[in-house]
SEKEMAR-53997 format. One record per residue: residue number from 1; residue in one letter; x, y, z of N, C-alpha, C, O in turn. Coordinates in steps of 0.001 Angstrom, whole numbers, m for minus. Example, Ala and Ser with C-alpha at 12.3 -4.5 7.8 and 13.67 -1.06 7.14 Angstrom:
<atoms>
@pos->1 | code->A | n.east->13190 | n.north->m5690 | n.up->7800 | ca.east->12300 | ca.north->m4500 | ca.up->7800 | c.east->13200 | c.north->m3300 | c.up->7800 | o.east->14236 | o.north->m3319 | o.up->8465
@pos->2 | code->S | n.east->12850 | n.north->m2250 | n.up->7080 | ca.east->13670 | ca.north->m1060 | ca.up->7140 | c.east->12900 | c.north->30 | c.up->7870 | o.east->13409 | o.north->1138 | o.up->8039
</atoms>
This chain:
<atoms>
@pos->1 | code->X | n.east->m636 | n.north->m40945 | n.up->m47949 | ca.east->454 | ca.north->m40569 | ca.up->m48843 | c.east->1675 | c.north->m40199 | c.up->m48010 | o.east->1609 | o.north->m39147 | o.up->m47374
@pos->2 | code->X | n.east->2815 | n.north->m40958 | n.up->m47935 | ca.east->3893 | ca.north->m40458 | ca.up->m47685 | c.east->4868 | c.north->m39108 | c.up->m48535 | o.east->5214 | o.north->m38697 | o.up->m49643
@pos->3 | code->X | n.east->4964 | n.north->m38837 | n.up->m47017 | ca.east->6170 | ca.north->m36911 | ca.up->m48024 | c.east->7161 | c.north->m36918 | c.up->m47345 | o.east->7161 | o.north->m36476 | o.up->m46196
@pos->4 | code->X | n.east->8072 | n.north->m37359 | n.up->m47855 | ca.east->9686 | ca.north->m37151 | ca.up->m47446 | c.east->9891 | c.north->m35976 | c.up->m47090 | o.east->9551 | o.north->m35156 | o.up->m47942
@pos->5 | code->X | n.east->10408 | n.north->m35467 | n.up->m45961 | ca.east->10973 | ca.north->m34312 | ca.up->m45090 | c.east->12079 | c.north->m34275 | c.up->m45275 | o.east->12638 | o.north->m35336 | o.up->m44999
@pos->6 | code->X | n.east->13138 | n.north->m32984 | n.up->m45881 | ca.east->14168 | ca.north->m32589 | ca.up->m45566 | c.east->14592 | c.north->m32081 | c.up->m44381 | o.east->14177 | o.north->m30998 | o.up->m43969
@pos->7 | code->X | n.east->15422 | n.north->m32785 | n.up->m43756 | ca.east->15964 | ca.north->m32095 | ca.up->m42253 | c.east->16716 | c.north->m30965 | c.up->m42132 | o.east->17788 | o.north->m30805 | o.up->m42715
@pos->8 | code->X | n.east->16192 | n.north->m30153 | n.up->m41382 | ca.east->16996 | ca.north->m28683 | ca.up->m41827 | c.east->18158 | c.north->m28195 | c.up->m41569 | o.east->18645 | o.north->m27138 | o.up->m41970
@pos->9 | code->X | n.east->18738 | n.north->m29241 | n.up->m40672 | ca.east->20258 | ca.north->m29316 | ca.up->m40723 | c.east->20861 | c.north->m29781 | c.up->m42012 | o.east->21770 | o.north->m29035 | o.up->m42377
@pos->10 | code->X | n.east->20627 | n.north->m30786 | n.up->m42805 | ca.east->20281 | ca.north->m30782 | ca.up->m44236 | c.east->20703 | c.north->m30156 | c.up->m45300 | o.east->21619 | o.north->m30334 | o.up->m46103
@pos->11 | code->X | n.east->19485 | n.north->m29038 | n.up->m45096 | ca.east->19393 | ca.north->m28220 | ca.up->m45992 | c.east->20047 | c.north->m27067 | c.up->m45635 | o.east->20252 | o.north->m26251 | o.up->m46533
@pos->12 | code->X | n.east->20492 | n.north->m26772 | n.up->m44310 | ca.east->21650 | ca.north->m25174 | ca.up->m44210 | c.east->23189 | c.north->m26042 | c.up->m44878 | o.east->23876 | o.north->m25446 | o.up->m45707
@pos->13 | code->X | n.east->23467 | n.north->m27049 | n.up->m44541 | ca.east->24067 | ca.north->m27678 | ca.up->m44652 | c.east->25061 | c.north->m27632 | c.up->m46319 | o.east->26258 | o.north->m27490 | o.up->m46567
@pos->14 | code->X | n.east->23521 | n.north->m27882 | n.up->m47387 | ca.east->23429 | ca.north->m27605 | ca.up->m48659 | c.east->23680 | c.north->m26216 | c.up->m48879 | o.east->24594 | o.north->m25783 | o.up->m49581
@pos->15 | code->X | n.east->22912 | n.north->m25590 | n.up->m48313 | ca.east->23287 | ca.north->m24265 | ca.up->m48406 | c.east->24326 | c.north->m23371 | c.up->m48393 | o.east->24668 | o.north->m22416 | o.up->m49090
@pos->16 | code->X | n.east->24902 | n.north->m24151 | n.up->m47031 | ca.east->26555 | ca.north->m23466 | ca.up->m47022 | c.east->26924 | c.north->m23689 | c.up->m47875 | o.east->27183 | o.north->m22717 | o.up->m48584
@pos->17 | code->X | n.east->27217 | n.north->m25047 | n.up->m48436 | ca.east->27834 | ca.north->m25238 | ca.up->m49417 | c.east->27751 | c.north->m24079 | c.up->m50797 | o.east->28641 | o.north->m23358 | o.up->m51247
@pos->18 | code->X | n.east->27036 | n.north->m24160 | n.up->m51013 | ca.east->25983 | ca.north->m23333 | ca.up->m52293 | c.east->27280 | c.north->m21929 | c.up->m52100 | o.east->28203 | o.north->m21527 | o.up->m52809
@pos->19 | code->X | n.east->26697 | n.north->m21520 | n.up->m50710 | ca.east->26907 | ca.north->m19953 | ca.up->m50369 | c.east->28844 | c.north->m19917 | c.up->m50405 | o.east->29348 | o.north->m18867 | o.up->m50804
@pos->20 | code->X | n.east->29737 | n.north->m21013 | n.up->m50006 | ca.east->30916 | ca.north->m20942 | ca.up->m50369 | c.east->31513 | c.north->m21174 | c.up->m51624 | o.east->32715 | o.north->m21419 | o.up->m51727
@pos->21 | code->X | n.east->30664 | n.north->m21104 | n.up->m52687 | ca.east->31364 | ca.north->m20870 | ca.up->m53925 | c.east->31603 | c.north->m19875 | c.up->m54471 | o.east->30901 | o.north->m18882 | o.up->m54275
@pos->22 | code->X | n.east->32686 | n.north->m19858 | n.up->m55328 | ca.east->33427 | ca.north->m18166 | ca.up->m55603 | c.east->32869 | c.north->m17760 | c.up->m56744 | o.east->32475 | o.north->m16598 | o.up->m56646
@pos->23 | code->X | n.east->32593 | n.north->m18445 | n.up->m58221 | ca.east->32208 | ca.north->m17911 | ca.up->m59078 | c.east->31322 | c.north->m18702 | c.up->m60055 | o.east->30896 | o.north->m19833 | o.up->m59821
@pos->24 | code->X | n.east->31081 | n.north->m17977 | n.up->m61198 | ca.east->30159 | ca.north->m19189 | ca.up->m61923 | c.east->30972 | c.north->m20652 | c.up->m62214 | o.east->30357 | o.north->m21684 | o.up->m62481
@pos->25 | code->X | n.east->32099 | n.north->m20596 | n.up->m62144 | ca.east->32839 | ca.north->m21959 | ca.up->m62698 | c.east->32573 | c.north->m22749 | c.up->m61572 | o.east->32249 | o.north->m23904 | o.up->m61849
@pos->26 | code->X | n.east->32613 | n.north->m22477 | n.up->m60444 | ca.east->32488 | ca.north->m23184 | ca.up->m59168 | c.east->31000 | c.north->m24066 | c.up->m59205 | o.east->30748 | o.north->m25268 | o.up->m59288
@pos->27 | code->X | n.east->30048 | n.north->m22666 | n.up->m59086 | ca.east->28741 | ca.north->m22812 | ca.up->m59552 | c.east->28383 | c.north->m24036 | c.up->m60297 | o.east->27860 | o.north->m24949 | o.up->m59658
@pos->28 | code->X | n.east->28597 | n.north->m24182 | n.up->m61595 | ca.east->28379 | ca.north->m25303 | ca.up->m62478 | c.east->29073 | c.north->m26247 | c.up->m62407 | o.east->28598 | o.north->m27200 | o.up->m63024
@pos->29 | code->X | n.east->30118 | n.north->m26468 | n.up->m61872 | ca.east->30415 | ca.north->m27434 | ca.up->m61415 | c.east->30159 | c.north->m28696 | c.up->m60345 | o.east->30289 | o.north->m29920 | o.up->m60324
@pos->30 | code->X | n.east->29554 | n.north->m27236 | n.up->m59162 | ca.east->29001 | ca.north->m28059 | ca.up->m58613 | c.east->27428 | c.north->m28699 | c.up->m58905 | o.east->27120 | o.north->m29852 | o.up->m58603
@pos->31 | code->X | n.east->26880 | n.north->m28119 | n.up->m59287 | ca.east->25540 | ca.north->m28453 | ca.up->m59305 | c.east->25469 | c.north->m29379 | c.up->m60653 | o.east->24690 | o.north->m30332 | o.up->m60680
@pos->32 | code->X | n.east->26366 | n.north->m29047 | n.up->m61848 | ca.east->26721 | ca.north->m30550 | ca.up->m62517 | c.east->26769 | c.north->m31623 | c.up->m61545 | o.east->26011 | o.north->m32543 | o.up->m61854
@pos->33 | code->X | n.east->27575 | n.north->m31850 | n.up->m60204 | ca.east->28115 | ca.north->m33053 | ca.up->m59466 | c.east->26919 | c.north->m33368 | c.up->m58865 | o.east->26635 | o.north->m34544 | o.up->m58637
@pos->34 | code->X | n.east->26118 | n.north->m32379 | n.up->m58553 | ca.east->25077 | ca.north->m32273 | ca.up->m57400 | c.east->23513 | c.north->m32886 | c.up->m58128 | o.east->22806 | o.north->m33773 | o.up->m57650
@pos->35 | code->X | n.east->23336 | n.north->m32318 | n.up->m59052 | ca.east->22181 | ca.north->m32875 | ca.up->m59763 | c.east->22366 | c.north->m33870 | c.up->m61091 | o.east->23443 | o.north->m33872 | o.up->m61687
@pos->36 | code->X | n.east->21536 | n.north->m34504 | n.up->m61414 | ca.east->21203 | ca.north->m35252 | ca.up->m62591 | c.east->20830 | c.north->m34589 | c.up->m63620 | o.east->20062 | o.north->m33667 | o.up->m63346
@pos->37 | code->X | n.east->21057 | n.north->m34698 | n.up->m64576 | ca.east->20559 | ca.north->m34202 | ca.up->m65677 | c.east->18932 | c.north->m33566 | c.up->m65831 | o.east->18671 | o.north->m32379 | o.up->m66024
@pos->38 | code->X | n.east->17964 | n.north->m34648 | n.up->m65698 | ca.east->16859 | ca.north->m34232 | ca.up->m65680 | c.east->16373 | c.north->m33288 | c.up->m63934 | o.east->15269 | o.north->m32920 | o.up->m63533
@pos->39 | code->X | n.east->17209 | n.north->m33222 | n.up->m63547 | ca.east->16935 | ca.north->m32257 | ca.up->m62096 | c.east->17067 | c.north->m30797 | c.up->m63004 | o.east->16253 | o.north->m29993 | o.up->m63457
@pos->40 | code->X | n.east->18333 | n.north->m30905 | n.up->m63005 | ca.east->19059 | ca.north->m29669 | ca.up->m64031 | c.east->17597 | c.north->m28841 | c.up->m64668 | o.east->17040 | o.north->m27781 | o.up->m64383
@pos->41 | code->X | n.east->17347 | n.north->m29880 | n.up->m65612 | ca.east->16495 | ca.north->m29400 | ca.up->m66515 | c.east->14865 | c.north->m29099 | c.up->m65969 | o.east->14142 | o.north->m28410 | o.up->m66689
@pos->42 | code->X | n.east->14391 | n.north->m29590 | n.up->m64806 | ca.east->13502 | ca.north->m29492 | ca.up->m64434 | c.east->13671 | c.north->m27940 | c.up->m63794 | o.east->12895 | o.north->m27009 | o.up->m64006
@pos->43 | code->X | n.east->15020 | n.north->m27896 | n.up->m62866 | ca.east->15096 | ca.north->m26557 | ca.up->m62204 | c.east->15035 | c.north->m25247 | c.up->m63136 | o.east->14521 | o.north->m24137 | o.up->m62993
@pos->44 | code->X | n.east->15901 | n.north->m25959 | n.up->m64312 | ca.east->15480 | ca.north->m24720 | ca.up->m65550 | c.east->14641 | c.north->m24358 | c.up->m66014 | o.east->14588 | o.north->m23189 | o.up->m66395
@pos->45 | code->X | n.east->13411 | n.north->m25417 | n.up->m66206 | ca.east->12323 | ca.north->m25163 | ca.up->m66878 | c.east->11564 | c.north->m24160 | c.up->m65613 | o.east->11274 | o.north->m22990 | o.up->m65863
@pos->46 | code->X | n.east->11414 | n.north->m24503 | n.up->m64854 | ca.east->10856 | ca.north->m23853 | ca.up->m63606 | c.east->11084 | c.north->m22303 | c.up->m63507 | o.east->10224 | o.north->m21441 | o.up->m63322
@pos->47 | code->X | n.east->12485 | n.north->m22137 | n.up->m63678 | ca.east->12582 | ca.north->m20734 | ca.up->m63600 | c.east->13025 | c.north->m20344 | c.up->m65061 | o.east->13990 | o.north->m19585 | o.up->m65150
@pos->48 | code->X | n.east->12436 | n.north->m20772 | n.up->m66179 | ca.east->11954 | ca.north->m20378 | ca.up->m67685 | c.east->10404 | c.north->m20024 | c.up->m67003 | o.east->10089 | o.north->m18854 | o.up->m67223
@pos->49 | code->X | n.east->9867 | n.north->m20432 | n.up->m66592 | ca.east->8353 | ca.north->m20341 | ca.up->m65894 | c.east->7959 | c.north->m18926 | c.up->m65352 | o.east->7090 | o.north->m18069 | o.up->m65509
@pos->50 | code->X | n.east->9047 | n.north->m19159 | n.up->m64652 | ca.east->9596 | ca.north->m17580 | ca.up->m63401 | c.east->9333 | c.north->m16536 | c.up->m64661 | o.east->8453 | o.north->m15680 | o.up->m64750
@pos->51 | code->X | n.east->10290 | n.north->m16850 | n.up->m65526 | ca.east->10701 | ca.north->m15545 | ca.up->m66189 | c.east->9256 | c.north->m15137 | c.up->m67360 | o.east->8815 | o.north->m14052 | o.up->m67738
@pos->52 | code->X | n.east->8877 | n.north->m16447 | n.up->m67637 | ca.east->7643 | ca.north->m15827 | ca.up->m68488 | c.east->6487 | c.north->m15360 | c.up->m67901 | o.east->5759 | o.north->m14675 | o.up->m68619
@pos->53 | code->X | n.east->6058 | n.north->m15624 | n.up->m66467 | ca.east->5400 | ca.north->m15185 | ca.up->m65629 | c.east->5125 | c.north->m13616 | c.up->m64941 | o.east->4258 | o.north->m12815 | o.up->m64592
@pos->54 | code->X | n.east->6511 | n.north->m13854 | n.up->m65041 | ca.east->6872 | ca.north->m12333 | ca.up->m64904 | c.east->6464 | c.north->m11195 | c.up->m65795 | o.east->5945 | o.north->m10096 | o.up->m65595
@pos->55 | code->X | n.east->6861 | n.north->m11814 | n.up->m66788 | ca.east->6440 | ca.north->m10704 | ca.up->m68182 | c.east->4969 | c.north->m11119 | c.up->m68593 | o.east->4460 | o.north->m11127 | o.up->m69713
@pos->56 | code->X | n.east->4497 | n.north->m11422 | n.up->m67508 | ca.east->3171 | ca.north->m11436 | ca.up->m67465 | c.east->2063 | c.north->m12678 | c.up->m69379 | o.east->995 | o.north->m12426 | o.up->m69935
@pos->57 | code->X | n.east->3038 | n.north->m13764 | n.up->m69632 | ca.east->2481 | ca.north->m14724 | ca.up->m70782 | c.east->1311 | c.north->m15592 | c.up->m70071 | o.east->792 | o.north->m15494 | o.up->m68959
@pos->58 | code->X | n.east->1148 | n.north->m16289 | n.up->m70922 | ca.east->m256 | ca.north->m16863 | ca.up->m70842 | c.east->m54 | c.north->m18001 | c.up->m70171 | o.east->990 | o.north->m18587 | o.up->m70459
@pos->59 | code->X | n.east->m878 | n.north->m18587 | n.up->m69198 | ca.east->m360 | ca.north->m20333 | ca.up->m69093 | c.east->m284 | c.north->m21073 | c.up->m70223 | o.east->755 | o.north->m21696 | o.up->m70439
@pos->60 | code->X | n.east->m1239 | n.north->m21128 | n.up->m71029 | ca.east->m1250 | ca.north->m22171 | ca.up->m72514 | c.east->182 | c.north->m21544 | c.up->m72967 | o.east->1003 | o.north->m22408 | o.up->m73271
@pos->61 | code->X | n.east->606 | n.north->m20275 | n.up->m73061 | ca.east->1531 | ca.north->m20036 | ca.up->m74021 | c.east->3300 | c.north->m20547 | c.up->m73029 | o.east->4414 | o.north->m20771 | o.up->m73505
@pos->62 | code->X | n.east->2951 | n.north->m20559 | n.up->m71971 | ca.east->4108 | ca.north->m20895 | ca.up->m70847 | c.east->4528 | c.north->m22593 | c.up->m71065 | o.east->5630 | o.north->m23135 | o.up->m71146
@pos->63 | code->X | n.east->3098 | n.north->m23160 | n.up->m71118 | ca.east->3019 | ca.north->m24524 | ca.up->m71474 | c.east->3896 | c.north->m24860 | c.up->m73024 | o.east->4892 | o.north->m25545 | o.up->m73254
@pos->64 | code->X | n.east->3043 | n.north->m24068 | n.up->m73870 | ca.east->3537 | ca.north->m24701 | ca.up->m75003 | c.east->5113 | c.north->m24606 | c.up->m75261 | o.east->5926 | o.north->m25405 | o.up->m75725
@pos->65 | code->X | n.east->5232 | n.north->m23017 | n.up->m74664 | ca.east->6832 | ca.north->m23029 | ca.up->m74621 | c.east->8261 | c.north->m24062 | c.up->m73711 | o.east->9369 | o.north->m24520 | o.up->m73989
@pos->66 | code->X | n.east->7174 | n.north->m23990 | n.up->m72353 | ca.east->8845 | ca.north->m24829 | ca.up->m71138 | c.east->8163 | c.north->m26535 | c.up->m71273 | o.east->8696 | o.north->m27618 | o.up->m71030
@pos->67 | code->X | n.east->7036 | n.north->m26253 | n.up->m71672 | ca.east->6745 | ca.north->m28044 | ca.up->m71378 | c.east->6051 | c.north->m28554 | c.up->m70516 | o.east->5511 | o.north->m29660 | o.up->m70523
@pos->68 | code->X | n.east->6039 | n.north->m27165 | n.up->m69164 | ca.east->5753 | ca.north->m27113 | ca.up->m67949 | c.east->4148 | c.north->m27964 | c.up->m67502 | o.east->3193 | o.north->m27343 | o.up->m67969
@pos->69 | code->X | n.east->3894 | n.north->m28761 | n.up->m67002 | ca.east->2323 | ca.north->m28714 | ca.up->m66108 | c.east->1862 | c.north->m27414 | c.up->m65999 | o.east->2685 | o.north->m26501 | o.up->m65933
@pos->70 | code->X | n.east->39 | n.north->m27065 | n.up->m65956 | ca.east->m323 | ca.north->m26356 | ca.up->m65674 | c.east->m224 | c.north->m26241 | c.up->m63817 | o.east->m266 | o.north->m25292 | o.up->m63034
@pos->71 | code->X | n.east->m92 | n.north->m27564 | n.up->m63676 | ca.east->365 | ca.north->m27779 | ca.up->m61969 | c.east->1486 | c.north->m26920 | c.up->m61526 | o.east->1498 | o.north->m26196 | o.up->m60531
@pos->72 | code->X | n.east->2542 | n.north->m27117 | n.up->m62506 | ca.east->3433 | ca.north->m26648 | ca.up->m62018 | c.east->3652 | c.north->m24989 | c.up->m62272 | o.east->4213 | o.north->m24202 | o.up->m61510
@pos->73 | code->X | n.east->3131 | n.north->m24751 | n.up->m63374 | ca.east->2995 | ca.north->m23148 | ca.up->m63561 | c.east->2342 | c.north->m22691 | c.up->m62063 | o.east->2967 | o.north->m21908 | o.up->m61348
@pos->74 | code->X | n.east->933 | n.north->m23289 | n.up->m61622 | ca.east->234 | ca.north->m22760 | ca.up->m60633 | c.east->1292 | c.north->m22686 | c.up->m59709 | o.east->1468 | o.north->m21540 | o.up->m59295
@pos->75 | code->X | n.east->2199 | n.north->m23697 | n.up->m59162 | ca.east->2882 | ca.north->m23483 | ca.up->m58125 | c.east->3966 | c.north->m22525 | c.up->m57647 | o.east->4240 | o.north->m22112 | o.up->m56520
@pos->76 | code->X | n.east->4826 | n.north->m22158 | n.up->m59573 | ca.east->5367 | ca.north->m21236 | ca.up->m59383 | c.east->4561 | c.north->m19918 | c.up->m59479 | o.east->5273 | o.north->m18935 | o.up->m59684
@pos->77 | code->X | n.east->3587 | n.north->m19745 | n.up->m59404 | ca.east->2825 | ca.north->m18639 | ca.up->m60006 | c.east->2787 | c.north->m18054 | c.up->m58482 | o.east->2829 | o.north->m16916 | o.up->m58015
@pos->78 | code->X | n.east->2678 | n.north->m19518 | n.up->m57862 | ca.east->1933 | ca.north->m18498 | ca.up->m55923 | c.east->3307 | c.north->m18211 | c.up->m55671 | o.east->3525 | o.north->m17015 | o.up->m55474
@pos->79 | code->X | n.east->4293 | n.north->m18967 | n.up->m55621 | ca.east->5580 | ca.north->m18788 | ca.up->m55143 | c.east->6439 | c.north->m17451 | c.up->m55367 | o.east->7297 | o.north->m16933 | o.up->m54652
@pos->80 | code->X | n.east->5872 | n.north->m17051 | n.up->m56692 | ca.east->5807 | ca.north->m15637 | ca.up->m57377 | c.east->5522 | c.north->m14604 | c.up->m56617 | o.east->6241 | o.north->m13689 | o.up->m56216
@pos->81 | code->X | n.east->4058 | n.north->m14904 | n.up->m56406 | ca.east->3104 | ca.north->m14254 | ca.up->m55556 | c.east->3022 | c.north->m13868 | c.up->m54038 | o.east->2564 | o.north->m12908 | o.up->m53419
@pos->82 | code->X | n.east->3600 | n.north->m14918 | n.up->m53741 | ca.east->3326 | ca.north->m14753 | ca.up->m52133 | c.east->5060 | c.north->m14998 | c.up->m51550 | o.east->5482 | o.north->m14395 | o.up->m50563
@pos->83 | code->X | n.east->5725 | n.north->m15760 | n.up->m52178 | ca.east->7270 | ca.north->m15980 | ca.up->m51819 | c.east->8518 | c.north->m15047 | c.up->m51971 | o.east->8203 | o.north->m14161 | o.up->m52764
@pos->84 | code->X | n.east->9421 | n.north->m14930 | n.up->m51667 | ca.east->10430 | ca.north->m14150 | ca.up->m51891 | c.east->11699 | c.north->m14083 | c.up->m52719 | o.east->12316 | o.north->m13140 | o.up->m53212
@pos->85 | code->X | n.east->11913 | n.north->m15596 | n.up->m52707 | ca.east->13196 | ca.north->m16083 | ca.up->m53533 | c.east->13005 | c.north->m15644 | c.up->m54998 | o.east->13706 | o.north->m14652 | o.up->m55198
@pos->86 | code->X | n.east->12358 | n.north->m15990 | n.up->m56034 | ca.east->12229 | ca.north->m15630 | ca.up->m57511 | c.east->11716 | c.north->m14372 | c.up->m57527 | o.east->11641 | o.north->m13851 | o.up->m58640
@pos->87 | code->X | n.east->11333 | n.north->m13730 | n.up->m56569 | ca.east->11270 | ca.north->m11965 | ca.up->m56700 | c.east->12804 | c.north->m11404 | c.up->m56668 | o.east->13440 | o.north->m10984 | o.up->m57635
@pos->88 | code->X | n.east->13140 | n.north->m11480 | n.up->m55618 | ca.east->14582 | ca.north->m11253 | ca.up->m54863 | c.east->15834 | c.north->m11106 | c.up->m56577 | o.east->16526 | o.north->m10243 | o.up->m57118
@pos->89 | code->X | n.east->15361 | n.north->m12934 | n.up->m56847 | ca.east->16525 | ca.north->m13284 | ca.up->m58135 | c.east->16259 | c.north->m11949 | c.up->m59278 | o.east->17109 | o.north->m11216 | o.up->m59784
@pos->90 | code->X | n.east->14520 | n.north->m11947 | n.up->m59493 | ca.east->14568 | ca.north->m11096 | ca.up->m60953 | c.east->14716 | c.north->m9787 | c.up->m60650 | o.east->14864 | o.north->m8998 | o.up->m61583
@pos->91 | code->X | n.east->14702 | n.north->m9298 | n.up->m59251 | ca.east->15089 | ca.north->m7807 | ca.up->m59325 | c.east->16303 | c.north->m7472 | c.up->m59476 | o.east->16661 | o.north->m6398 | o.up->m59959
@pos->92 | code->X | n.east->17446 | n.north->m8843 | n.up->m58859 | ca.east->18910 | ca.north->m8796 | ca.up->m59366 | c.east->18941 | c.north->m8722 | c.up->m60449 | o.east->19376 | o.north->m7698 | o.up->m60976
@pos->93 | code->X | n.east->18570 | n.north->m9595 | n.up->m61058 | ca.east->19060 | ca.north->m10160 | ca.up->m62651 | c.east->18749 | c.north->m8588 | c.up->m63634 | o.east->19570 | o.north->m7908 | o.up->m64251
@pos->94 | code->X | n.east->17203 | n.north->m8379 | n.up->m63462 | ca.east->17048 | ca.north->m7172 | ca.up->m63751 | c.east->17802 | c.north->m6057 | c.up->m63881 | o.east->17949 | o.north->m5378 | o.up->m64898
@pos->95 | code->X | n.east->18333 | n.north->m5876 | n.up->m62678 | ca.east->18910 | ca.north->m4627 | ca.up->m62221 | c.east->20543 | c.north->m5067 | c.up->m62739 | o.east->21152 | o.north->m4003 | o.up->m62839
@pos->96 | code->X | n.east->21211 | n.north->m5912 | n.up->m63000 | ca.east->22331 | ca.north->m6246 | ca.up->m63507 | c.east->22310 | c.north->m5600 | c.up->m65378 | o.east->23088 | o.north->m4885 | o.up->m66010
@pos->97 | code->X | n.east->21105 | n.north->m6245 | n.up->m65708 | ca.east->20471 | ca.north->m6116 | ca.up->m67364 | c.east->20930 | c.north->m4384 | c.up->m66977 | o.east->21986 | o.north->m3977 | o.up->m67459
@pos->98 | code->X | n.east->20416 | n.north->m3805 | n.up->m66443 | ca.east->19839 | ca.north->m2398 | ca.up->m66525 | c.east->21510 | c.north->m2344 | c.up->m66328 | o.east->22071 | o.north->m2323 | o.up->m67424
@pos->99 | code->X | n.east->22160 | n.north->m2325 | n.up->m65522 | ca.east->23658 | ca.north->m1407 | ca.up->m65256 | c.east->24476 | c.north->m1809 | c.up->m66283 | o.east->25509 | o.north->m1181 | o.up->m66515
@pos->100 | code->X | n.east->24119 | n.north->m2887 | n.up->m67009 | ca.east->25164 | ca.north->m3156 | ca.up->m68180 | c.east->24964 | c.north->m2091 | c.up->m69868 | o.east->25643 | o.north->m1829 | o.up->m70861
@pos->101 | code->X | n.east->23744 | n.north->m1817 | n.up->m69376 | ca.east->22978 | ca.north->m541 | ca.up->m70251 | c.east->23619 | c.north->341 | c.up->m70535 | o.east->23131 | o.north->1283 | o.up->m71161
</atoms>
């Protein structure tokens, strides 16, 4: 089985980019230019995943709701678990919810 490698010059590359935008208008704009439609929607469903995971739902009930694979629930589930990025996001997002309180 072939697996395409991103080169990690690449991906800082992407990144900068990402990291020099000023606000949400920038934001959606770019990643409108940057992704396809069904990318879009895949990245959303994914972290619809994040968020029901979090609040601790069911896989069947995660499924029936984003659409998601049970594959793909599992993957965000470890990524949850053992990774840093979708922790990092919901303690922001969280903690934004909470100061607007």
């Amino acid at each position: 089985m072939y697996k395409q490698k991103v080169a990690e010059k690449d991906l800082e590359d992407l990144y900068q980019a990402m990291l020099s935008l000023n606000n949400d208008e920038e934001f959606h704009a770019f990643f409108e230019d940057l992704c396809t439609v069904d990318e879009l929607k895949s990245l959303a469903q994914r972290w619809q995943v994040v968020q029901m995971l979090y609040e601790k739902n069911k896989y069947n009930d995660i499924m029936k709701e984003t659409g998601a694979s049970s594959t793909t629930i599992s993957r965000v589930k470890k990524c949850l678990d053992y990774g840093e990025g979708y922790a990092m996001a919901l303690k922001r997002i969280n903690k934004k919810l909470i100061d607007k309180d």
